[in-house]
C-alpha positions as CSV (number, residue, x, y, z in Angstrom):
1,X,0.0,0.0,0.0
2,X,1.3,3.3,-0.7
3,X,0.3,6.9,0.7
4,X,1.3,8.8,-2.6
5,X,-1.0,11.2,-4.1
6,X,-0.4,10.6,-7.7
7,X,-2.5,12.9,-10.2
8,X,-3.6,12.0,-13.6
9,X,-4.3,14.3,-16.2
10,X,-5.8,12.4,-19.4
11,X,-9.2,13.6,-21.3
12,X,-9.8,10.2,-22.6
13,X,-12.4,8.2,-20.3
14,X,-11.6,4.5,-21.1
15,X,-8.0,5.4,-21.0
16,X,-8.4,7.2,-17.5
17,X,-10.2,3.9,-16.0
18,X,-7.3,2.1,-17.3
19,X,-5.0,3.8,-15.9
20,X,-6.2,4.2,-12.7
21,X,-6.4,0.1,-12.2
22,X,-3.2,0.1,-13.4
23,X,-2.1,2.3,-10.2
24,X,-4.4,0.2,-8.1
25,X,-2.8,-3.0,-9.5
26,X,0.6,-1.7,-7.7
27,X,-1.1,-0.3,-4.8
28,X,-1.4,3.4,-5.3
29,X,-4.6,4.1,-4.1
30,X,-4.6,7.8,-3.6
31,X,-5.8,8.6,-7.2
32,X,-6.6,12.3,-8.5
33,X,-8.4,12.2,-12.3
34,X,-8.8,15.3,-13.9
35,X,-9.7,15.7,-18.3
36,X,-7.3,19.2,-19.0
37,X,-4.8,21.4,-18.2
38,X,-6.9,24.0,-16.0
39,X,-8.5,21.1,-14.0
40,X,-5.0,19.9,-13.3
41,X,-3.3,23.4,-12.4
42,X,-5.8,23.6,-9.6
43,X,-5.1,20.0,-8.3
44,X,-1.7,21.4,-7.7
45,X,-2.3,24.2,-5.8
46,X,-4.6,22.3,-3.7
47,X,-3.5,19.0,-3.1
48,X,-0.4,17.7,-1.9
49,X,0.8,15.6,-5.2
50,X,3.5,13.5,-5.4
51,X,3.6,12.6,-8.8
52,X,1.7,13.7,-12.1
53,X,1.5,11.8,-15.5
54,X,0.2,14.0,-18.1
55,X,-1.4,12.9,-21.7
56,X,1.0,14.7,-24.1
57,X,-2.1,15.2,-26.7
58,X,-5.2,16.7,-23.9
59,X,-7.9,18.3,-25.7
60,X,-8.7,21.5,-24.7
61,X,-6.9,25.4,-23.8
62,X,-3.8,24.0,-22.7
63,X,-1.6,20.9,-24.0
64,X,0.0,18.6,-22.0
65,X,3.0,20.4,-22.6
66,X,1.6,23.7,-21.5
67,X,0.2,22.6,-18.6
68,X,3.9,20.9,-17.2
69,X,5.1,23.9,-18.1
70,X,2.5,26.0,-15.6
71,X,2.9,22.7,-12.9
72,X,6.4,23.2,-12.6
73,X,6.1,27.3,-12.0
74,X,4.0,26.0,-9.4
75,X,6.0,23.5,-7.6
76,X,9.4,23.1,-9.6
77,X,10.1,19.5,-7.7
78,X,7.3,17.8,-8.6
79,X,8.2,15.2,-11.0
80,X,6.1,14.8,-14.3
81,X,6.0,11.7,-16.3
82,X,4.2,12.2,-20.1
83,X,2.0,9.5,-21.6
84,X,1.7,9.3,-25.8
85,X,0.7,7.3,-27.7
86,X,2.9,8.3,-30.4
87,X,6.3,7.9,-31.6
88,X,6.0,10.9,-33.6
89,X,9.9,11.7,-33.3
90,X,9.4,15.8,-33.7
91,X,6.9,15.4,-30.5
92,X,8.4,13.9,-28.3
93,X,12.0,15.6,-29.0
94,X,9.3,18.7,-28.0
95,X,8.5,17.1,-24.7
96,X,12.1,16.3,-23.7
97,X,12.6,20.1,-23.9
98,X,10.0,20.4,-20.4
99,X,12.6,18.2,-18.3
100,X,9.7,15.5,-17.9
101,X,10.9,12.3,-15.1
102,X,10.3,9.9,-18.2
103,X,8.2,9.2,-21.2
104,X,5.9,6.3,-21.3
105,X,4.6,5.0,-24.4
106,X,1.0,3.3,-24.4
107,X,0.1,0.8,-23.3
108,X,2.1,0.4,-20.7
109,X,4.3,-2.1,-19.1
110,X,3.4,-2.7,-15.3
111,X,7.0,-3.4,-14.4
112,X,8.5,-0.9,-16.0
113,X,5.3,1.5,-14.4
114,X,5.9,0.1,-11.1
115,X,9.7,1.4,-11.5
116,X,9.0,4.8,-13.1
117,X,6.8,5.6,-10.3
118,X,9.4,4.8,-7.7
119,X,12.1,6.2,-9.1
120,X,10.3,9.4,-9.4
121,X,9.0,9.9,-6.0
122,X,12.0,9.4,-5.0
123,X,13.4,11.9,-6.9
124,X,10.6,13.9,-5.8
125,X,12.2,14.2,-1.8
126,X,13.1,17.2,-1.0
127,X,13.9,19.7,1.9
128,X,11.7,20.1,4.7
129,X,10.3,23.7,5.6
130,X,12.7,26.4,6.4
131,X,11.8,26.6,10.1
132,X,12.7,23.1,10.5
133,X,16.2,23.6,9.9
134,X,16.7,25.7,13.0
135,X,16.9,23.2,15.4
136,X,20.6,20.4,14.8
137,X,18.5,17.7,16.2
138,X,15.8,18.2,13.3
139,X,18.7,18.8,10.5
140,X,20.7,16.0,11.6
141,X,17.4,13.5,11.5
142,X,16.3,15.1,8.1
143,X,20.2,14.4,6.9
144,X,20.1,10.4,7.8
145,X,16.7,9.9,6.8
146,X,16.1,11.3,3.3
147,X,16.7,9.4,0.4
148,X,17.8,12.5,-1.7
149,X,21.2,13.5,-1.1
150,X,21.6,16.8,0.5
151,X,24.8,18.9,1.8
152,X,26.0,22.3,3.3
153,X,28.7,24.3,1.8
154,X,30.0,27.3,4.4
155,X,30.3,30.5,2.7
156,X,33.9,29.4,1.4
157,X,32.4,26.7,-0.4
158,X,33.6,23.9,2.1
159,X,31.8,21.2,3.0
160,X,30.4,20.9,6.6
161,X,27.2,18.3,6.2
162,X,26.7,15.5,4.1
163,X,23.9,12.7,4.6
164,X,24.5,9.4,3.5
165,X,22.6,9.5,0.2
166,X,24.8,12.2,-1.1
167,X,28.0,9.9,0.2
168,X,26.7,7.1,-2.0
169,X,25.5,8.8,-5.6
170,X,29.4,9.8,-5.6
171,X,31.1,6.9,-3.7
172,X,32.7,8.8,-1.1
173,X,32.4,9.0,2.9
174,X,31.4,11.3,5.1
175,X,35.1,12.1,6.2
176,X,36.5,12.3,2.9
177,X,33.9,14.7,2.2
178,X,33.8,17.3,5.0
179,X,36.0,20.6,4.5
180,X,36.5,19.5,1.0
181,X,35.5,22.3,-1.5
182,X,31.9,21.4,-2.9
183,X,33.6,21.6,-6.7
184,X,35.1,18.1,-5.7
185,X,32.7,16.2,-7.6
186,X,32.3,18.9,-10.6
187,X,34.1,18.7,-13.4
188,X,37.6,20.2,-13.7
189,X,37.0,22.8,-16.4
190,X,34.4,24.9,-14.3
191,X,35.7,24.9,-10.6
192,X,36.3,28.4,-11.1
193,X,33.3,29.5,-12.1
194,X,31.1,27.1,-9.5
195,X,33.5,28.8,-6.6
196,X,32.6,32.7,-7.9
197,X,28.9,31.8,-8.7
198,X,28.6,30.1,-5.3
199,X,30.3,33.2,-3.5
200,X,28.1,35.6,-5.5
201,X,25.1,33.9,-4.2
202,X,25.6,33.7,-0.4
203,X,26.4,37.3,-0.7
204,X,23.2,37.8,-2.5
205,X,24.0,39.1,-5.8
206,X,22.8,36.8,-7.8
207,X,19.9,33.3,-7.8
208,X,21.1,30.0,-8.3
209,X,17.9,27.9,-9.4
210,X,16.7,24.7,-9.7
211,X,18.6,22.5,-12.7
212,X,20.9,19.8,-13.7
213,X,24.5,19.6,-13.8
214,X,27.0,17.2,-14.4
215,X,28.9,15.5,-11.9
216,X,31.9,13.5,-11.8
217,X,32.1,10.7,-8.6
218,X,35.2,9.2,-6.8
219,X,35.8,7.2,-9.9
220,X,35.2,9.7,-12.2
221,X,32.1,8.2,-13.6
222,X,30.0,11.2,-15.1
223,X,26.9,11.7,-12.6
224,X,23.9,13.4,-13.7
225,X,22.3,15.3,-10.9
226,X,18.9,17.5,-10.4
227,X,20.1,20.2,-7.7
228,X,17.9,22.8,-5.7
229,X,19.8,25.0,-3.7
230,X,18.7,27.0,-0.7
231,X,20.5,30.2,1.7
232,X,20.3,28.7,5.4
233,X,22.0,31.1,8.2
234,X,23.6,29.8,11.7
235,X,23.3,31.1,14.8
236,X,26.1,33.6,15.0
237,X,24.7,34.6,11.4
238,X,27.3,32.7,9.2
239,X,25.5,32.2,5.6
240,X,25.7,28.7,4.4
241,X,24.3,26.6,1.0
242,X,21.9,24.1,1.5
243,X,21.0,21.4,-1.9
244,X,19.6,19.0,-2.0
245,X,20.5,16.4,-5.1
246,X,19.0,13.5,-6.8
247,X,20.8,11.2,-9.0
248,X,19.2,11.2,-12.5
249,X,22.0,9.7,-14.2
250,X,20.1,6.1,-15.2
251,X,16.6,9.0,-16.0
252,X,19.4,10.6,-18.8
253,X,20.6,7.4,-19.8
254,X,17.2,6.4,-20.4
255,X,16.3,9.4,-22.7
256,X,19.2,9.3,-24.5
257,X,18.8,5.6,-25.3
258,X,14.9,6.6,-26.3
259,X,16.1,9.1,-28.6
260,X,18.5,6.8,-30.3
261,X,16.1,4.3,-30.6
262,X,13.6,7.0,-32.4
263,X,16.3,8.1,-34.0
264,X,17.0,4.2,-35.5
265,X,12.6,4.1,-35.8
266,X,12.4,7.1,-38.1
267,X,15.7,5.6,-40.3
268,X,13.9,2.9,-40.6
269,X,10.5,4.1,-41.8
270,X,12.5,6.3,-44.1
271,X,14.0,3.2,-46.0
272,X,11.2,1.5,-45.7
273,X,9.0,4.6,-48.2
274,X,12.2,4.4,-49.9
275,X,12.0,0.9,-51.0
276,X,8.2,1.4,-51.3
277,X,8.6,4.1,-54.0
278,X,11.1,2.1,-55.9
279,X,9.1,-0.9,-55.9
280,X,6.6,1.4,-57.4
281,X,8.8,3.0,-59.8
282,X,10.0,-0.1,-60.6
283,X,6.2,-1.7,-61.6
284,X,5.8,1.5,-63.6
285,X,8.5,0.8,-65.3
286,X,8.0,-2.6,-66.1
287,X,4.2,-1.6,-67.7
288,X,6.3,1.1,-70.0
289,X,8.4,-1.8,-71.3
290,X,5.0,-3.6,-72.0
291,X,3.2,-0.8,-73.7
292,X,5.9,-0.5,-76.1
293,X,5.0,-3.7,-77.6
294,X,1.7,-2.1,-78.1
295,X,2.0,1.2,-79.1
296,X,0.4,-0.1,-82.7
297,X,-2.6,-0.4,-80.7
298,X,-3.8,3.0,-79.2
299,X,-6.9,1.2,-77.0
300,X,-4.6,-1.1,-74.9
301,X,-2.2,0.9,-75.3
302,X,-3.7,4.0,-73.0
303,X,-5.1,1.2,-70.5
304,X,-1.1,0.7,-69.9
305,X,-0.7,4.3,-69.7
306,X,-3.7,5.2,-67.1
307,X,-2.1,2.1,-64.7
308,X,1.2,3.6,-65.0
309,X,-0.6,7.1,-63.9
310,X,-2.6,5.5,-60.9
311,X,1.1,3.8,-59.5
312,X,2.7,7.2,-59.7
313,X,0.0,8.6,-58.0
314,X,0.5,6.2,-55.2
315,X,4.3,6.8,-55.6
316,X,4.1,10.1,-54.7
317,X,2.7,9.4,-51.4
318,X,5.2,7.7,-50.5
319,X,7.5,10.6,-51.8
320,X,5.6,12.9,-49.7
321,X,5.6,11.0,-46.6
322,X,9.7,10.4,-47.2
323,X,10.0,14.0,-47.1
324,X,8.0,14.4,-44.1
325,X,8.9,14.6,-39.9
326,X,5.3,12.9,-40.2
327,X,4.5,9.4,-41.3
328,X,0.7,10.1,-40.8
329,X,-0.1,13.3,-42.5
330,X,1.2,14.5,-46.1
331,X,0.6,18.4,-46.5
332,X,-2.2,18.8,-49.2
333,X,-0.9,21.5,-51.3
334,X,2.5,19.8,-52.1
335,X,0.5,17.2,-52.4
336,X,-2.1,18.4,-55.2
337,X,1.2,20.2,-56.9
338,X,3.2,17.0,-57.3
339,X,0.0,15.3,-59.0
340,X,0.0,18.0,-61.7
341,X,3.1,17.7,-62.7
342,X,3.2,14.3,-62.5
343,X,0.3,14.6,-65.0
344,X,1.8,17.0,-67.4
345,X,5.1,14.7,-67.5
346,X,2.6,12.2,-68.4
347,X,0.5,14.2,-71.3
348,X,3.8,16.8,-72.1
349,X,2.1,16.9,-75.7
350,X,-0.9,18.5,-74.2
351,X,0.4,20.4,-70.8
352,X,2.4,22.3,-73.1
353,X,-1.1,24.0,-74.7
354,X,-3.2,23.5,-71.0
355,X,-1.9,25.2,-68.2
356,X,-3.3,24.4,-64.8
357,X,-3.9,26.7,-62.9
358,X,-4.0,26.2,-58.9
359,X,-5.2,27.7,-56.0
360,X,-4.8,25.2,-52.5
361,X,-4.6,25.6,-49.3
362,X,-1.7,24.4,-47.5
363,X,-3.1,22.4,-44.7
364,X,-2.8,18.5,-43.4
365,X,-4.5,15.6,-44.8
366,X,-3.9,12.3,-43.2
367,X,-2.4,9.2,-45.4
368,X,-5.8,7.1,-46.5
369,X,-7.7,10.0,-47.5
370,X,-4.8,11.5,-49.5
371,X,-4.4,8.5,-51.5
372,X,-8.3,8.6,-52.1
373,X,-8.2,12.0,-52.8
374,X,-5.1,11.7,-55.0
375,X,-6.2,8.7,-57.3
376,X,-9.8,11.2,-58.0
377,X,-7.7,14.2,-58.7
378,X,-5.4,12.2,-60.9
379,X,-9.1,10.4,-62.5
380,X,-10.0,13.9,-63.1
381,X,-6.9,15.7,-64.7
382,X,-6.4,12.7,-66.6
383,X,-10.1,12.7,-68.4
384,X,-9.5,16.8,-69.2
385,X,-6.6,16.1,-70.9
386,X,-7.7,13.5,-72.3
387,X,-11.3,14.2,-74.1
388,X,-11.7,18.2,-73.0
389,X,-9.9,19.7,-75.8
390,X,-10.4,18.4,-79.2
391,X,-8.0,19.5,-81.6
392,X,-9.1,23.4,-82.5
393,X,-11.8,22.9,-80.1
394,X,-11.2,25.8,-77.6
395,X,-9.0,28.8,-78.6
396,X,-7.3,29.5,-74.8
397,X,-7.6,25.9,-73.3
398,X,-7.4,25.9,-69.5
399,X,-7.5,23.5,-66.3
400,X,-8.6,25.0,-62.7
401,X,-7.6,23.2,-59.5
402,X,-9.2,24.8,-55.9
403,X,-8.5,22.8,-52.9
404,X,-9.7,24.7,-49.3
405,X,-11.3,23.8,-46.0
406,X,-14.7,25.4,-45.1
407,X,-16.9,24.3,-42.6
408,X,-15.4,21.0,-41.2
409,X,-15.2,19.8,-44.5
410,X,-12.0,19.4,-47.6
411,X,-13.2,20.6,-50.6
412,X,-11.8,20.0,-54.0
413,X,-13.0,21.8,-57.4
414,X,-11.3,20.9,-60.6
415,X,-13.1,22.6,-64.0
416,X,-12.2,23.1,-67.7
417,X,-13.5,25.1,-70.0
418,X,-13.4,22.0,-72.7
419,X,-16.7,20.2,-74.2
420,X,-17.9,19.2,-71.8
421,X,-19.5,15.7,-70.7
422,X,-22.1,13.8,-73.2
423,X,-25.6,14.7,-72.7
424,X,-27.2,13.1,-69.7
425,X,-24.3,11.7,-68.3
426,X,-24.5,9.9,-65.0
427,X,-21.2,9.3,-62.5
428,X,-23.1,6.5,-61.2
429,X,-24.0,4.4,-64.1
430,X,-20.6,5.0,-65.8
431,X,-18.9,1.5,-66.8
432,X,-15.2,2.6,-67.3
433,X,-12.7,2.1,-64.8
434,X,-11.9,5.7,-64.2
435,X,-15.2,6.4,-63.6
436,X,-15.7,3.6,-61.0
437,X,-12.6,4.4,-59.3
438,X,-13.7,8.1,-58.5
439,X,-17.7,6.6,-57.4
440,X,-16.2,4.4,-54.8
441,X,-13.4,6.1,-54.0
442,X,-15.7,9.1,-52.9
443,X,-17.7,6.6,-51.1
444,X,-14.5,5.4,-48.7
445,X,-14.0,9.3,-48.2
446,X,-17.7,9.8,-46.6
447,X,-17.8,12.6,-49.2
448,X,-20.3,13.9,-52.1
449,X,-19.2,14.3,-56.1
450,X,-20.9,16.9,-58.0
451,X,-20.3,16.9,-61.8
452,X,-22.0,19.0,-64.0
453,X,-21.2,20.4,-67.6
454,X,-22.0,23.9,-67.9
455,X,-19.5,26.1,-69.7
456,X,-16.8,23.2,-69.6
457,X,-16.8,20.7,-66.9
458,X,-16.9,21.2,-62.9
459,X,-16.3,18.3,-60.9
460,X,-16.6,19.3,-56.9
461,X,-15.5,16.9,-54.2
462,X,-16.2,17.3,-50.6
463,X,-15.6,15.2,-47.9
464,X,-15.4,15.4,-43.6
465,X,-11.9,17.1,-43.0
């Protein structure tokens, strides 16, 4: 059974009752819930908690990020642990950046919970109130009972306490370490600048604040350490340095081996849309060779010519999503521009008489709806070039892309001002390929097609952003 008040702050009810059994499995009964970052600002100020894990991605005024940013104005020691769901590298690099205890990918792993959560109340002990430190008795029982490592530094910068958890994050005792200077376990390169920063602030003149430094220990093993420093004065009015330190050494380790391994993730995805794309490029290929062979006949010829289309339309998905920090979302107007000029490489003959002209916005479509979206643009361009313009058909030929987000909803509007579409033509009844591609495709988008053939013709897709 334990006593610690941990806080939760997660907008996602099923994933709130999970986590909370998960606490309850490993006897942490003392459970605050709260769904955003205002909620969870106030549980701070009010309540005595120990520990906080924070959904990275909470709905609402204030992100996860933004809200450990305000917690830790509030009460710099307590420790914050992020939960995501995503490996999105760019993200959690971001989150690393707010000093969190850890990072802890869903779902979770109970043992490696159970640890977290120990090591980071324990990380979370810290001084007692000021007035408790008049008394030696009191100090002296608050030195050989903590857990985080504490010392006093006289205002020469000797030592003159040390507890026993300080001794053993650097692997000295308690002799070797009093009237030592405290810049015994700091690196070599900045003694002199920890001795005039440590003068400067007993005499006031400047604030030493909570951070991390790096430490060196008896061995010289590097020793990451989370300090928070504090004036205390003696009874004859002699200024000394209270701190109070906690080893994060195997917390930094831990980072830096989760960034490596992101690091490894995202060169892996990156081959992986490599190989992707050539595999595509490689298909296309293969149907060029086997059109040659039929160039004498124009019918099958064209059916080898749309497939090869459709794959680079595909292809450049994967070309997108190479380029990209994000393996879930390609941006739409780079998007829509790569799928023209993929088509007017395809029809050169005929680009070179029909510009396209585009106006899109530049805004995030996720993967499965851009290839959708992609294969009916590429349907549409493909027809205009096609069967619009009949030779000496329209004196100033022209193709229209829009592409904008209104109401909830992506809208895309692609028009010529060509022939038009046979009388009484229906999208629905249409027999061809290209035609059945764009009726179902719209259908797996949840989205409407208008087509209509006044002054040219105006095809207009909408669909739920």
């Amino acid at each position: 059974m334990h006593d610690s008040n941990i806080l939760i702050v997660e907008d996602d009810a099923v994933a709130q009752l999970t986590f909370v059994q998960y606490l309850r499995d490993l006897g942490y009964h003392n459970v605050l819930v709260v769904n955003n970052g205002p909620e969870a600002l106030e549980a701070v100020r009010n309540s005595k908690i120990s520990l906080a894990f924070l959904d990275i991605r909470i709905r609402g005024s204030m992100s996860g990020l933004e809200t450990a940013k305000h917690i830790k104005d509030i009460t710099p020691l307590l420790p914050f642990i992020f939960l995501t769901a995503s490996t999105d590298q760019r993200t959690v690099r971001q989150a690393l950046d707010y000093e969190p205890y850890s990072i802890l990918n869903k779902p979770y792993d109970l043992a490696t919970l159970r640890k977290t959560i120990e090591g980071a109340i324990n990380y979370r002990h810290c001084q007692e109130e000021a007035d408790v430190l008049n008394t030696q008795s009191m100090l002296s029982q608050i030195l050989d009972t903590t857990a985080v490592g504490v010392y006093i530094t006289n205002d020469e910068g000797n030592f003159v306490k040390v507890n026993k958890a300080y001794c053993a994050i650097y692997g000295y005792s308690k002799p070797e370490l009093i009237g030592q200077p405290f810049t015994l376990v700091l690196p070599q390169s900045i003694h002199k600048y920890a001795q005039a920063q440590h003068q400067e602030y007993l005499a006031g003149e400047t604030e030493e604040t909570t951070g991390e430094w790096q430490t060196v220990d008896k061995h010289g093993n590097r020793k990451d350490v989370f300090i928070q420093v504090g004036r205390i004065i003696g009874d004859n009015g002699q200024l000394f340095k209270l701190a109070t330190v906690s080893d994060i050494t195997e917390r930094k380790d831990d980072i830096r081996k989760l960034t490596q391994a992101l690091d490894e993730k995202d060169s892996y995805a990156q081959e992986v849309h490599h190989r992707v794309k050539n595999n595509m490029n490689i298909v296309s290929g293969l149907l060029y060779l086997q059109a040659e062979k039929v160039k004498n006949r124009p019918f099958v010829y064209n059916l080898f010519q749309e497939s090869m289309t459709r794959i680079k339309t595909l292809s450049l998905i994967q070309e997108q999503l190479y380029q990209s920090d994000n393996y879930t979302f390609i941006n739409l107007k780079d998007f829509i521009q790569s799928l023209v000029f993929n088509a007017q490489t395809s029809f050169r003959e005929e680009a070179e008489k029909i510009p396209i002209e585009q106006e899109v916005t530049k805004q995030p479509l996720d993967v499965d709806r851009a290839i959708a979206c992609g294969l009916i643009i590429n349907e549409v361009i493909t027809n205009s070039f096609k069967y619009a313009f009949p030779p000496s058909s329209i004196s100033s030929p022209r193709i229209n892309i829009q592409a904008f987000f209104q109401e909830n909803h992506v809208h895309i509007v692609i028009f010529d001002n060509g022939i038009g579409l046979p009388a009484q033509f229906n999208l629905n009844t249409r027999t061809t390929l290209g035609f059945q591609l764009i009726s179902s495709l719209t259908r797996q988008l949840n989205g409407t097609i208008d087509v209509n053939s006044q002054d040219g013709t105006h095809v207009h897709l909408k669909f739920p952003q």
